[in-house]
C-alpha positions in Angstrom: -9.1 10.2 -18.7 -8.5 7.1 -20.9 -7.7 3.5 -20.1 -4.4 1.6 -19.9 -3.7 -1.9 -19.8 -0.4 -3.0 -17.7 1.6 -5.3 -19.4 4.2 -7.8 -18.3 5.9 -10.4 -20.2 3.3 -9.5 -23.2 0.2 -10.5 -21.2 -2.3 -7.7 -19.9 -2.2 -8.0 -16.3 -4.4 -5.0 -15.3 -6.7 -2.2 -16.7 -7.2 1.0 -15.2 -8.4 4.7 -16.1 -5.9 7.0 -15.4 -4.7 10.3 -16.7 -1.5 10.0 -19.1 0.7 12.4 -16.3 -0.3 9.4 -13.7 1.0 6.9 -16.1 4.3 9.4 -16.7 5.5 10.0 -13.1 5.6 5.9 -12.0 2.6 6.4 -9.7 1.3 3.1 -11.2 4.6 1.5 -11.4 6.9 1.5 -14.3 5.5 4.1 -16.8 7.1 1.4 -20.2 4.8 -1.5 -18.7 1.5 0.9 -19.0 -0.1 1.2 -23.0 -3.0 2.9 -24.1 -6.4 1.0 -24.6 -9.5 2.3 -26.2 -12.5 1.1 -24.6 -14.4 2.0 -27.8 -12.6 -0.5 -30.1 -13.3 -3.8 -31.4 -12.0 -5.9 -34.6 -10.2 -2.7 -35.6 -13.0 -0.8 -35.5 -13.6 2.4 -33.2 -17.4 2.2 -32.3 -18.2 5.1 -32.4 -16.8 6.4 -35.3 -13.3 7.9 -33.9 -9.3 6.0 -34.4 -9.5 3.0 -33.5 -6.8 2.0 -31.0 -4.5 -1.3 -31.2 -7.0 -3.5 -32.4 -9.0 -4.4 -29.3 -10.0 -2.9 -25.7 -7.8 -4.9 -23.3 -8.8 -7.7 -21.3 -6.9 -9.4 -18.4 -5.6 -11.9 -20.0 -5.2 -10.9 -23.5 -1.7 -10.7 -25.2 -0.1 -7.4 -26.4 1.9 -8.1 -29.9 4.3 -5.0 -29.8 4.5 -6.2 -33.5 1.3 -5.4 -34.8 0.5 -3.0 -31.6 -2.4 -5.0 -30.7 -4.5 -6.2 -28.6 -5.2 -10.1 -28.7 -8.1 -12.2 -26.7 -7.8 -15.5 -25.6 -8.2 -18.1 -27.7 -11.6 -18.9 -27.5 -10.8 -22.9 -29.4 -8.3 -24.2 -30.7 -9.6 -24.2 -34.3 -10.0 -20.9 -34.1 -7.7 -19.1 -36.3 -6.3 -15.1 -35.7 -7.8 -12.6 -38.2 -4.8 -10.5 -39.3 -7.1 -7.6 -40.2 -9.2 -7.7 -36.4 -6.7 -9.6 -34.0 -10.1 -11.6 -33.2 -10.1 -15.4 -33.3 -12.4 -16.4 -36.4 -14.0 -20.0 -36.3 -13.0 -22.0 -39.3 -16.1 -22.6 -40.4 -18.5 -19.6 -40.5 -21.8 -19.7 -38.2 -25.3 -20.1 -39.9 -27.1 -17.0 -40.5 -30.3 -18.5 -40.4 -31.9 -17.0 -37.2 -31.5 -19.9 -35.4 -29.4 -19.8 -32.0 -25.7 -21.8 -32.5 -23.3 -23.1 -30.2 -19.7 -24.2 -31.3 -18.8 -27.9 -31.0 -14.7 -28.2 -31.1 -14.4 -31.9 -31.3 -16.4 -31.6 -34.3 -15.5 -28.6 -35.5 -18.5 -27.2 -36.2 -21.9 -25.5 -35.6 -24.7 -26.7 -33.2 -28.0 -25.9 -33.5 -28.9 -25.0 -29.6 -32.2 -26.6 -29.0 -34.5 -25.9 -26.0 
């Protein structure tokens, strides 16, 4: 079994498991609207130590950019600029690493300390 997102119009409308013979025969609809996901990778990256597949696991919602075959997430703010190497949204100024918990503040365009 693996996962495939449906795509229309270059946003991921659905996500399924399915075997690639399902996909082939139209069972699901249009076989060109159905690409391959892999739910193990992230940034690039396959998790556990495999090929890592277009980028990203699909969400509903992301966009599919037939030009770099990858999977991209929403736009978390718009500061946030796309990582050509991950296809993640990286925030233009990097978080504190200093084991304190941070939440972003757009209008200010930067990190805030989260204080209980």
């Amino acid at each position: 079994m693996a996962h495939f997102a449906k795509v229309e119009n270059g946003i991921v409308t659905q996500v399924i498991v399915a075997e690639q013979d399902f996909i082939d025969c139209g069972a699901a609809g249009d076989p060109s609207t159905w690409i391959q996901t892999s739910y193990n990778t992230f940034g690039g990256i396959h998790l556990t130590g495999g090929t890592p597949m277009r980028k990203n696991f699909a969400g509903i919602g992301f966009t599919y950019d037939s030009e770099r075959d990858a999977f991209i997430p929403l736009k978390p703010f718009p500061s946030w600029i796309l990582s050509e190497q991950t296809c993640l949204y990286d925030p233009p100024v990097t978080m504190p690493s200093d084991g304190k918990r941070y939440k972003w503040n757009e209008m200010e365009t930067s990190w805030k300390e989260i204080v209980k």
